[in-house]
C-alpha positions in Angstrom: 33.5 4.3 25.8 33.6 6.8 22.7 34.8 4.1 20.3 31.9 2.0 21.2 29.9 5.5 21.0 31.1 6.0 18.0 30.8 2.4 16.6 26.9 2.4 17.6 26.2 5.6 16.0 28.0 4.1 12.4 25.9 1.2 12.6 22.8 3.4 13.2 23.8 5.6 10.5 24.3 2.5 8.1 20.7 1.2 9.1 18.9 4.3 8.5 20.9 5.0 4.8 19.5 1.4 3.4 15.7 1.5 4.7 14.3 -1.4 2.9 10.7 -0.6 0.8 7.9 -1.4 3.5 4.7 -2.9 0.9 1.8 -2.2 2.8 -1.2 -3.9 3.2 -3.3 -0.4 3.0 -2.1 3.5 3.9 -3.1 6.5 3.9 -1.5 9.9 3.2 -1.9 14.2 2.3 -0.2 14.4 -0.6 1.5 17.4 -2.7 1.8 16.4 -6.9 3.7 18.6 -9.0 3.5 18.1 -12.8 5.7 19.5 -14.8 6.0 19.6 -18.8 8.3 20.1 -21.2 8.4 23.7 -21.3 8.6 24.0 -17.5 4.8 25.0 -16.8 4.3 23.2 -13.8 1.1 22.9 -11.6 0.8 21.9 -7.6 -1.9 19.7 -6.6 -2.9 18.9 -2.7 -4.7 16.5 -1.5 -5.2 13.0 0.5 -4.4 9.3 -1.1 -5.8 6.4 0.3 -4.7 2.8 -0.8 -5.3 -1.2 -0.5 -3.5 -3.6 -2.0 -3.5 -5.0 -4.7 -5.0 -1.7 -6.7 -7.7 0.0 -4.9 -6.8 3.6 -4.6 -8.8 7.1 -3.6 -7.1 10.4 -4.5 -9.3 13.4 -2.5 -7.4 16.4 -4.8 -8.6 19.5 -2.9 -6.4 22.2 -4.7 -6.9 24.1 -6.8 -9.7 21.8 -7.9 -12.2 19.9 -5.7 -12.1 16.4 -7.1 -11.6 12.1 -6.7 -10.0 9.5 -7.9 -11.6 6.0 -7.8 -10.0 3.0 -8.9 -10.9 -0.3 -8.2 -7.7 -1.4 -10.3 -10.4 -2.3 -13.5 -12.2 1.6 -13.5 -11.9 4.7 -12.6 -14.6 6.9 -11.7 -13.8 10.6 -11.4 -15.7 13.1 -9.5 -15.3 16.5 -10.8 -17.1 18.4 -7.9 -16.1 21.6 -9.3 -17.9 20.9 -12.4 -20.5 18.9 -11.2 -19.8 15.7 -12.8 -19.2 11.9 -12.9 -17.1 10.1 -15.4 -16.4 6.9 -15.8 -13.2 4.7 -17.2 -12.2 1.0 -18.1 -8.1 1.1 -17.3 -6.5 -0.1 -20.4 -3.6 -0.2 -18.3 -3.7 -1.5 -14.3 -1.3 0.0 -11.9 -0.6 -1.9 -8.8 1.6 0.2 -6.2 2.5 -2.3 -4.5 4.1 -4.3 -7.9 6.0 -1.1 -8.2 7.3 -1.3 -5.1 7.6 -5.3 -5.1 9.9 -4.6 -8.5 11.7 -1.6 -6.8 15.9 -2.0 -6.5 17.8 -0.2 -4.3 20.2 2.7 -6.0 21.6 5.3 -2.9 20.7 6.0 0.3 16.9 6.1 0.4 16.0 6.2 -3.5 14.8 2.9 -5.1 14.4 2.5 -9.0 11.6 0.5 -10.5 10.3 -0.2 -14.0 6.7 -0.9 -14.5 3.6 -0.9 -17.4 6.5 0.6 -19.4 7.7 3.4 -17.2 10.2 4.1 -14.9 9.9 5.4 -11.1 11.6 7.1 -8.3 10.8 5.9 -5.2 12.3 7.6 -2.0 11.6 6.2 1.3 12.2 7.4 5.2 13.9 5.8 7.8 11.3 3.5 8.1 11.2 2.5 4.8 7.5 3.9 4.1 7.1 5.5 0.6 7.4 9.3 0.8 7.8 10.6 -2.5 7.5 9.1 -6.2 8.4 10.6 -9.1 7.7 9.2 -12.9 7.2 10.5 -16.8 3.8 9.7 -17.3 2.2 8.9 -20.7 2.1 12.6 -22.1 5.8 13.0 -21.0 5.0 15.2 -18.2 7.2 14.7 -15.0 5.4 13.8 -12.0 6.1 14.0 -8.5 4.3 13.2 -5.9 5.9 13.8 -2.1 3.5 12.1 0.5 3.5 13.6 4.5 1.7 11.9 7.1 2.1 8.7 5.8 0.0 5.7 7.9 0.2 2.5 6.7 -2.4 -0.1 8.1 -2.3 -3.4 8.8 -5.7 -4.4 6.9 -7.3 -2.7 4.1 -9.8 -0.3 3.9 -13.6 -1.4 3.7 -13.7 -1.2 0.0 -16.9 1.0 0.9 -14.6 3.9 2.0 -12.4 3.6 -1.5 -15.3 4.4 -3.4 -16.1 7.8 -5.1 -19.7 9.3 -3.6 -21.4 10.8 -6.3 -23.7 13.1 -5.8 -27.5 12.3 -7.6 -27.6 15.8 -9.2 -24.1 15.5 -10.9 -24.2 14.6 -14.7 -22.4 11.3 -15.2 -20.4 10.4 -18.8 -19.5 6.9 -19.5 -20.8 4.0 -18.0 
């Protein structure tokens, strides 16, 4: 009895160490971002991430600064609601989570390595193999990391109504 004890709680153990990357269709998540640079200033940023495949993505930032994210994977609109403004982006360069996690190897335990749009990323998952934390250089050379709790990933995606930024009428707006 404690060989076969000890047998099932290897295998379990084994399991849980390789958790396979889980692409969802859509999730949803608080998130904490720390960016760092090269001279080790770092700031903390808190907020909730909302996603669809292939690239629709809302990051609510609610410290320190009241903000969102839009990005319909062609634009982003950002909504600075501490500063009472709109502006609005064409992406030179699309990211698609779910490509990064399509391209993602395996490299210990529960950290995956992918390359993609140039860069490289972390990817740690849990024992379920939903993403909790990503970490990247990003295009000033800052590192990012991003640690994601209360992860919930969907089985359809968000309306695309609910991805959208709401923009206040009074806010100025730059860009088109």
């Amino acid at each position: 009895m404690k060989l076969r004890g000890v047998l099932l709680w290897s295998a379990a153990a084994v399991v849980l160490s390789s958790a396979e990357i889980r692409i969802p269709t859509a999730f949803s998540a608080d998130f904490l971002q720390k960016v760092s640079n090269e001279k080790k200033k770092t700031i903390l940023y808190r907020g909730k991430v909302m996603m669809s495949t292939p690239s629709s993505l809302k990051w609510i930032y609610r410290k320190p600064t009241d903000k969102e994210v839009c990005s319909d994977g062609k634009r982003v609109v950002v909504v600075d609601h501490d500063l009472e403004q709109a502006s609005f982006y064409r992406m030179e360069k699309k990211f698609d989570l779910a490509a990064v996690l399509r391209k993602a190897r395996h490299y210990k335990e529960n950290l995956y390595v992918a390359e993609y749009g140039g860069k490289n990323y972390t990817i740690a998952v849990d024992s379920k193999g939903r993403i909790e934390q990503i970490a990247y250089r990003d295009d000033l050379d800052n590192v990012v990391n991003i640690r994601f709790t209360h992860v919930r990933y969907l089985s359809k995606p968000f309306d695309a109504a609910q991805l959208r930024c709401k923009i206040p009428k009074d806010y100025d707006r730059i860009g088109g």
